[in-house]
C-alpha positions as CSV (number, residue, x, y, z in Angstrom):
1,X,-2.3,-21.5,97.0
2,X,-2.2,-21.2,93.3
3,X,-0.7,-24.1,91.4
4,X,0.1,-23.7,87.7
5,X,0.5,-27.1,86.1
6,X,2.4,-26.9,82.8
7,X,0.5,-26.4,79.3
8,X,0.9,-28.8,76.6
9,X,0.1,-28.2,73.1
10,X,0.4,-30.5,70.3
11,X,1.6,-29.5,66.9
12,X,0.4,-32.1,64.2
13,X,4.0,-34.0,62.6
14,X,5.3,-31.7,60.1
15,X,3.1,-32.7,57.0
16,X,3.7,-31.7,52.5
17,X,1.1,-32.6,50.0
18,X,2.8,-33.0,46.9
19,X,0.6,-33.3,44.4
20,X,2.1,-33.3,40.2
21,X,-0.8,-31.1,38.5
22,X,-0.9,-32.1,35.0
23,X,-2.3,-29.7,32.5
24,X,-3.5,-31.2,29.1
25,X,-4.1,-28.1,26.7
26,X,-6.4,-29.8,23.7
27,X,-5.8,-27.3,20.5
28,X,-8.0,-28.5,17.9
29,X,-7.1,-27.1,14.4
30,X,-9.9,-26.8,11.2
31,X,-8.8,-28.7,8.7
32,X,-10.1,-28.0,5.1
33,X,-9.2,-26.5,1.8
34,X,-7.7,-22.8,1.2
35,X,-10.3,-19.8,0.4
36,X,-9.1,-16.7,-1.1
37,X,-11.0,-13.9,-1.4
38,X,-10.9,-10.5,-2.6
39,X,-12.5,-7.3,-1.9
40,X,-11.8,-3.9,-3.4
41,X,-9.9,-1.5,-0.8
42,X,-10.0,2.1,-2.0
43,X,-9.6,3.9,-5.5
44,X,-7.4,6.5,-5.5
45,X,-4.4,8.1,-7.6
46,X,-0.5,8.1,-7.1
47,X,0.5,11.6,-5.9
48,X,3.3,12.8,-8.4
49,X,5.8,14.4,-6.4
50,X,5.7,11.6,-3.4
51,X,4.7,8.5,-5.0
52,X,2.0,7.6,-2.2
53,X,-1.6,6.6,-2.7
54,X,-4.2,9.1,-2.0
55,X,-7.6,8.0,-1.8
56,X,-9.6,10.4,-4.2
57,X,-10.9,9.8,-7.6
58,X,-8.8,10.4,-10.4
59,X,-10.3,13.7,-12.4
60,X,-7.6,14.5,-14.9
61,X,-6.2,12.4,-17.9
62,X,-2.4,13.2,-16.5
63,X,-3.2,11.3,-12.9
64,X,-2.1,8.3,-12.4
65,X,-4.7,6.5,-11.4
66,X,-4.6,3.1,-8.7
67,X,-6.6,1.0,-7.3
68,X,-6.0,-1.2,-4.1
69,X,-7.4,-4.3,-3.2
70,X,-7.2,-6.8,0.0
71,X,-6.3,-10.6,-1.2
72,X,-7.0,-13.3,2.0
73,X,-6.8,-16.8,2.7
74,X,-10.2,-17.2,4.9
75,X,-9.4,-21.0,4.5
76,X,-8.1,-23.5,6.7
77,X,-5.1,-24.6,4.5
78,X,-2.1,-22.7,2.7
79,X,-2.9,-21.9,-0.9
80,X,0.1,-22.6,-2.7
81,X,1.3,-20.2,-5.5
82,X,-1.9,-18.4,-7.0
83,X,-2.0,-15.8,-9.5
84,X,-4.8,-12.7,-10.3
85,X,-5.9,-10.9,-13.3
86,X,-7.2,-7.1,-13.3
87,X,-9.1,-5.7,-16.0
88,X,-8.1,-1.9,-16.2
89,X,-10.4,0.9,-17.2
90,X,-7.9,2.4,-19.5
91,X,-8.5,3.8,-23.3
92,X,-7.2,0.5,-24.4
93,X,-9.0,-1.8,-21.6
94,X,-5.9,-3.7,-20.6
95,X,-5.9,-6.7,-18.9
96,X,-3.3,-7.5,-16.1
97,X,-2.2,-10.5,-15.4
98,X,0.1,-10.4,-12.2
99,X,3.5,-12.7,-11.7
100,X,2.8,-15.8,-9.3
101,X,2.0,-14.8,-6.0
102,X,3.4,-16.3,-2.8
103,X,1.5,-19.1,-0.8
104,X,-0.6,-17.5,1.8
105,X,-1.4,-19.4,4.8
106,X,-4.7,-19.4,6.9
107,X,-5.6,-16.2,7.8
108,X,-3.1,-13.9,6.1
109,X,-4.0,-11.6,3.3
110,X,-1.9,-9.2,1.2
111,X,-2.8,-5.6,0.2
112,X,-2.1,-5.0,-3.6
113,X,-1.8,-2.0,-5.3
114,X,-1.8,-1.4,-9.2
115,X,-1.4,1.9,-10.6
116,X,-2.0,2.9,-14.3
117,X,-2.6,5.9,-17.0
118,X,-5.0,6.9,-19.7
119,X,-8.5,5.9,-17.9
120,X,-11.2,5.8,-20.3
121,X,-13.5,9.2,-20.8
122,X,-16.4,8.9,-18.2
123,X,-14.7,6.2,-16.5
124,X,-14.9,2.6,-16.5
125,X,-15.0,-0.5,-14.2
126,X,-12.1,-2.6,-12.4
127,X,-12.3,-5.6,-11.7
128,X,-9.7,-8.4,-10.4
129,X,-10.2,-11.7,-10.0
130,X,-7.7,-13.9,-7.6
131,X,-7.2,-17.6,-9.1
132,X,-8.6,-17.2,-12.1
133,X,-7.9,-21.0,-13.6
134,X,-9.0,-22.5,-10.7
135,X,-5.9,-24.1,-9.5
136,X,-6.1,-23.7,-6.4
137,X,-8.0,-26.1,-4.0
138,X,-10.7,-23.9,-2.8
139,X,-13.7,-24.4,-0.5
140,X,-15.7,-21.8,-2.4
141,X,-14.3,-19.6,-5.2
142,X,-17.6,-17.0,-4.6
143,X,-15.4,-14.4,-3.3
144,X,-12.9,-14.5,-5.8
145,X,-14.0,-11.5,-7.6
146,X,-14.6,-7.7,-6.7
147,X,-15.1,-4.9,-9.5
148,X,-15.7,-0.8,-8.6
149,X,-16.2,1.5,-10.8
150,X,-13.4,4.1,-11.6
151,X,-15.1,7.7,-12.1
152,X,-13.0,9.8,-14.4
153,X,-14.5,12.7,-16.1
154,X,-15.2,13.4,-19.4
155,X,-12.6,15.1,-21.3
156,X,-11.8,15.9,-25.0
157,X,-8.9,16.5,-26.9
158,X,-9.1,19.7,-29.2
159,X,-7.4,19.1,-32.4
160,X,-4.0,21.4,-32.3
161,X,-3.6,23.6,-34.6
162,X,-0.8,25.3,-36.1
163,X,-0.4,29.5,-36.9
């Protein structure tokens, strides 16, 4: 005869594991003084019916000539109001001095664009120069120039004469 005998299984207590997983994120920030820097972007001129920059030399005494250049803060501290100066290669060779500029903190950079007449016969050079007293606290004021030349051809203006 067959005889069953009753099976018996054990289940372990009902068990949690609680366990409060704390996560420490360390950020460690650079500290040190402000850098600006500027480079040269692109020379172009303003196109007359649309206002927008076109990237092309100018080759005409009527165009409007522009130059735009990058300004950044590669430091590791806000720069506080700055200021730049552009030479321009006009007949005259103005220089520009711009209004103060807004603080710019680590890492931005603002793209400038200055647009003027009358560039010299043959051309000349631009060249801007970001901070140019020195009053802002800078790591290393190396990059605080940039200068490119401005190609403009050679042109001459016949005397007018009357019939």
């Amino acid at each position: 005869s067959l005889v069953l005998s009753p099976t018996t299984t054990q289940t372990p207590a009902k068990t949690t594991n609680t366990q409060k997983v704390t996560k420490t994120t360390t950020t460690y920030h650079a500290t040190g003084p402000a850098d600006l820097s500027v480079r040269i972007v692109a020379v172009g001129v303003i196109d007359p019916a649309t206002g927008a920059f076109i990237a092309r030399t100018p080759t005409s005494p009527s165009d409007t000539a522009a130059v735009e250049f990058d300004i950044a803060n590669v430091g590791y501290s806000s720069t506080g109001t700055y200021y730049f100066t552009a030479v321009l290669p006009t007949l005259s060779g103005y220089t520009y001095q711009s209004p103060a500029q807004v603080s710019l903190a680590p890492g931005d950079h603002v793209l400038n664009t200055l647009r003027f007449t009358q560039v010299a016969p043959g051309g000349g050079t631009f060249s801007v120069t970001v901070d140019p007293a020195g009053r802002v606290a800078e790591g290393s004021s190396n990059n605080n120039y940039a200068s490119q030349f401005v190609p403009m051809p050679n042109y001459y203006t016949y005397p007018g004469y009357q019939y």
